[in-house]
C-alpha positions in Angstrom: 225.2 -152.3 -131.9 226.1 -153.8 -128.5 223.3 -151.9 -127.5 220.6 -153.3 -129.5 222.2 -156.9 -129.1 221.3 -156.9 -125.6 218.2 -156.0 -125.4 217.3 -158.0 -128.2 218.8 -160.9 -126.1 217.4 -160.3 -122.7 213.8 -160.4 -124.6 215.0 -163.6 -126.2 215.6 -165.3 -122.9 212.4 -164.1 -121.6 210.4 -165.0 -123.7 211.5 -168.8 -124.3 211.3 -171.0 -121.7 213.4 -174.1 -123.1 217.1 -174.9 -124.0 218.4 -172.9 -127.0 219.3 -175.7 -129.2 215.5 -176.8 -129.6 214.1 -173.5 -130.7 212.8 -173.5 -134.3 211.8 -171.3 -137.2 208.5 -171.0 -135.8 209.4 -169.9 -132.3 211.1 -167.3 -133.6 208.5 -166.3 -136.2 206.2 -166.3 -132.8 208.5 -164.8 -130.4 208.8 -162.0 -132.9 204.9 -161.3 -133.9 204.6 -160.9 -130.0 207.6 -159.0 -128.9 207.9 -156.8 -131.7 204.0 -156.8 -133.5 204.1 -153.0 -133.5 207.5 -152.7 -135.6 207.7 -150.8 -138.9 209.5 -153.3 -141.4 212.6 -151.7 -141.6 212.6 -152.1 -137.5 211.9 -155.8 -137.8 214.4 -156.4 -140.4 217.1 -155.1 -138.0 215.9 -157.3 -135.3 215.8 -160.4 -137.4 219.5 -159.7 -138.6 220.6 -159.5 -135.2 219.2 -163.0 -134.5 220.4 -164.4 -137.6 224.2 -163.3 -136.5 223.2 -164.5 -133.1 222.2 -168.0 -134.5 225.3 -167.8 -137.0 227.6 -167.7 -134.3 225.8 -170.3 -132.1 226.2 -172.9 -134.6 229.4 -171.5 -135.6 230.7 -172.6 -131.6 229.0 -175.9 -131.8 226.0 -174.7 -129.6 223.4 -175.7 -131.9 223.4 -178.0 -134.9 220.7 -176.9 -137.0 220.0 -172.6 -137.4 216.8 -172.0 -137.1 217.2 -168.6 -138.4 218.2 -170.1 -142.0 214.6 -169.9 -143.4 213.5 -166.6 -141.5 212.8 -164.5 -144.3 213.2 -160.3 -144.4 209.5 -158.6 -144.3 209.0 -156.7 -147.0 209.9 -153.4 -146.7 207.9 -149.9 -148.9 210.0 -148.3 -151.0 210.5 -144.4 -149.6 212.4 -141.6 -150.4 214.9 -141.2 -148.2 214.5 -137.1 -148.2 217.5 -134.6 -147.6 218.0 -130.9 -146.2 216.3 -128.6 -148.6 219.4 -125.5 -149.7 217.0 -122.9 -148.8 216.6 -124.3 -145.0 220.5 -125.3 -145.0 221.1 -121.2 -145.2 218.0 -121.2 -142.6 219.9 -123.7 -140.6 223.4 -121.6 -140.8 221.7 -118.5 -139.2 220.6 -120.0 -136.1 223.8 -122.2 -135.0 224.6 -120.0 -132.1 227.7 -121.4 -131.0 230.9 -121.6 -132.6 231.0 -125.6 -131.7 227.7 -125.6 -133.5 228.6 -123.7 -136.0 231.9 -126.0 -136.3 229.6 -129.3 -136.1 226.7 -128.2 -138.4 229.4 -127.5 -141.2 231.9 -130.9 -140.9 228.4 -133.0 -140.5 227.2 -131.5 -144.0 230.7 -131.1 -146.1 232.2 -134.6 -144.8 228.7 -136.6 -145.1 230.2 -138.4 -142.4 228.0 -140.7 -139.9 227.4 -139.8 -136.3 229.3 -142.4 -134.6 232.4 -141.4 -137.0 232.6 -137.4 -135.9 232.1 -138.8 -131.9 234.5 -141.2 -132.5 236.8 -138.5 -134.9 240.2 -137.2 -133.4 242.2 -134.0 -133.6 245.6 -135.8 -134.8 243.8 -137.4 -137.3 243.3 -134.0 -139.2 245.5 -133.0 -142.2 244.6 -128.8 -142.1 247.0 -128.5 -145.6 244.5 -130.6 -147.0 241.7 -129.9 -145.4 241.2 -133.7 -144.6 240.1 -135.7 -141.4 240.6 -139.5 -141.2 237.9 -141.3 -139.9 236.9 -145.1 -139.0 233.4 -146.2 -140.7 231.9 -149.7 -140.8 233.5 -152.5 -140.3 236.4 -150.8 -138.3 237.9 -149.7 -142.0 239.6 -146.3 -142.3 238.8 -143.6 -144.7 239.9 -139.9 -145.5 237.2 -137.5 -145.5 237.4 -133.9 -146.7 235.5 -130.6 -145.1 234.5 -127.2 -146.8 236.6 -124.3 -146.2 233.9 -122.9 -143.8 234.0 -126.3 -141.7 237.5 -125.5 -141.9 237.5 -122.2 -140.4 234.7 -122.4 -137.9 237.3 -125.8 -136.8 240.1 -123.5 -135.7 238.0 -120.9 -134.6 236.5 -124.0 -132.1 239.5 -125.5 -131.3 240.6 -122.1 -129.9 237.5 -121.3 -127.9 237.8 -124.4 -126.2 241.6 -125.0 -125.6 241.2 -120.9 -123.8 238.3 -122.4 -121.7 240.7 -125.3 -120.5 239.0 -127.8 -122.2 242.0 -130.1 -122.8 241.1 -132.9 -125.5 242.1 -135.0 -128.6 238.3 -135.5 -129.3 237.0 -133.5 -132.4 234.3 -132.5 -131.0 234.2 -132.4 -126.7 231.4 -132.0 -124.2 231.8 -128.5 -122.7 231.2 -129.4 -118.9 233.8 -131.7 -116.7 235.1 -134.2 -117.9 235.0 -133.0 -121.4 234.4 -136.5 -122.5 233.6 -136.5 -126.3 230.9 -135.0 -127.5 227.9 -138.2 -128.0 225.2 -139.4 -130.5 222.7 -138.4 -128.4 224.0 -134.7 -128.0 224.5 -134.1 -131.6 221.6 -135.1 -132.2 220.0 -132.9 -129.3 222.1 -130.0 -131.3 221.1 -130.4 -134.9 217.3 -131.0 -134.0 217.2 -127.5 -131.6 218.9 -125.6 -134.9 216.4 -127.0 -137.0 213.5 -126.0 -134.5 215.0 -122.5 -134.1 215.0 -122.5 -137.7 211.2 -122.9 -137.9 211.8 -126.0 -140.6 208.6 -128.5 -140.2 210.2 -131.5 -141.0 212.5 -133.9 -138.7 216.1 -132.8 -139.4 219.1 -135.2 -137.8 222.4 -135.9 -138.7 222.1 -138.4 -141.0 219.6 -136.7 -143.2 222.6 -134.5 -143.3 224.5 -137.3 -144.3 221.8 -138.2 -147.3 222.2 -134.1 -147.7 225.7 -134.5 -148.7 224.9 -137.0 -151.5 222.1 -135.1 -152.8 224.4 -132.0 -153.3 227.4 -134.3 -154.4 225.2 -136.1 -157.6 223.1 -132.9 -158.3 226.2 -131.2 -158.9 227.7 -134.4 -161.0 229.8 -135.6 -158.9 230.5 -139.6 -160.0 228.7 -142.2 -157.9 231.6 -144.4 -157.8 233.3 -140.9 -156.1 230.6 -140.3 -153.6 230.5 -144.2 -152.5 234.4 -143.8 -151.5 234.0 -140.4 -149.7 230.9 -142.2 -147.7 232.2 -145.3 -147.3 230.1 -147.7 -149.1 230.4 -151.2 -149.5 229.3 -150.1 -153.4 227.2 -147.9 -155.0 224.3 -149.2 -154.7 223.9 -148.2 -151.4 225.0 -144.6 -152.2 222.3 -144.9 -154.7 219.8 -145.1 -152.0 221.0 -142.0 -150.2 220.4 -139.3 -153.2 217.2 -137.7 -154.6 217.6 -136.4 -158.0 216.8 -132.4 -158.9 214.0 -132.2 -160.9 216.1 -129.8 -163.2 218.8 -132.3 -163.6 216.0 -135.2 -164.7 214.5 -132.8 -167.2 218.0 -132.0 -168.9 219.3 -135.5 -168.6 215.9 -136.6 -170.7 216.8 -133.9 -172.9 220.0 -135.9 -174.3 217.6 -138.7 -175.2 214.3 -137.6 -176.4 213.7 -138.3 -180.1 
């Protein structure tokens, strides 16, 4: 988030060529056409967020007294399915995880349905092995207990081993394997999931959050509550975890079942 907050503002200040406090709802409907014309909606819609929170906070420190972000509206974005991990090329998947880390990371990504950022940032003390049970901190800074398969479980202690017999000394749930054994980052698991998905010979784009969208296609298809699958996500509400699922056809067809006269 930091991230994308600075580069957002370092285009901001080169674009505009006044004080701050006499930019209006126009310059920013400009400044974005030109420094972002080749944005997808839901691209857009991030970067007009980010100013409205930068304007917000402006105002909000007596910087500015009018926002001109008030009346900048959201483009509109298509409505798409947001697509999971097919069963078939999960077993494909499984096959070709070569090492026992990836073994270990391909099986807590899909049975906690946890974001990226929450396994990188994910701890060793935080895990309950009676329970099978990892805390982890989502959104917002806001704690939440997770839960992984019996398979995560195993390939977990089988890890933990391999590593701890290699030296690799650290609290991190998952660690880089070279010097300093830093935490493992987004940009590596990603880097992992996407080679196991090529090795599989699957043809569409696999990361770890359509692993994530994986986990609450399995959870619904196999009637888990909504209200159930928002809390193990963490979900402000269930309308978001709404937006995560895509129904089984089968499902559909025997749900209809109960009310076709």
């Amino acid at each position: 988030t930091r991230y994308n907050y600075t580069l957002l503002l370092k285009r901001l200040d080169g674009h505009f060529n006044k004080p701050i406090s006499t930019i209006t709802t126009m310059d920013l409907r400009m400044f974005l056409a030109s420094e972002y014309k080749d944005n997808q909606p839901n691209s857009l819609n991030s970067k007009i967020s980010l100013l409205k929170a930068f304007f917000i906070w402006l105002q909000d420190e007596g910087y500015i007294v009018q926002n001109p972000t008030k009346n900048l509206q959201q483009a509109k974005e298509p409505y798409r399915r947001r697509g999971h991990v097919a069963p078939i090329d999960v077993e494909k998947m499984r096959e070709e995880c070569k090492s026992v880390r990836d073994k270990a990371l391909f099986e807590v990504l899909l049975s906690t349905g946890c974001r990226v950022s929450e396994i990188t940032d994910a701890t060793l003390d935080k895990i309950d092995w009676q329970n099978n049970s990892i805390e982890v901190i989502g959104k917002g800074d806001k704690e939440r207990m997770v839960y992984f398969s019996t398979r995560a479980r195993l390939f977990l202690i089988n890890y933990i081993s391999d590593r701890e017999r290699s030296g690799i000394l650290s609290n991190s749930l998952f660690a880089a394997s070279k010097r300093p054994y830093l935490r493992l980052g987004r940009r590596s698991i990603e880097r992992i999931i996407g080679d196991i998905a090529e090795r599989a010979g699957i043809s569409y784009s696999v990361f770890p959050h359509l692993m994530r969208h994986t986990f609450a296609t399995t959870g619904v298809n196999q009637d888990v509550p909504v209200h159930i699958l928002q809390k193990l996500m963490g979900h402000s509400s269930p309308g978001v975890t709404e937006k995560y699922y895509d129904l089984n056809d089968i499902n559909i067809k025997q749900e209809y079942r109960k009310i076709a006269l």
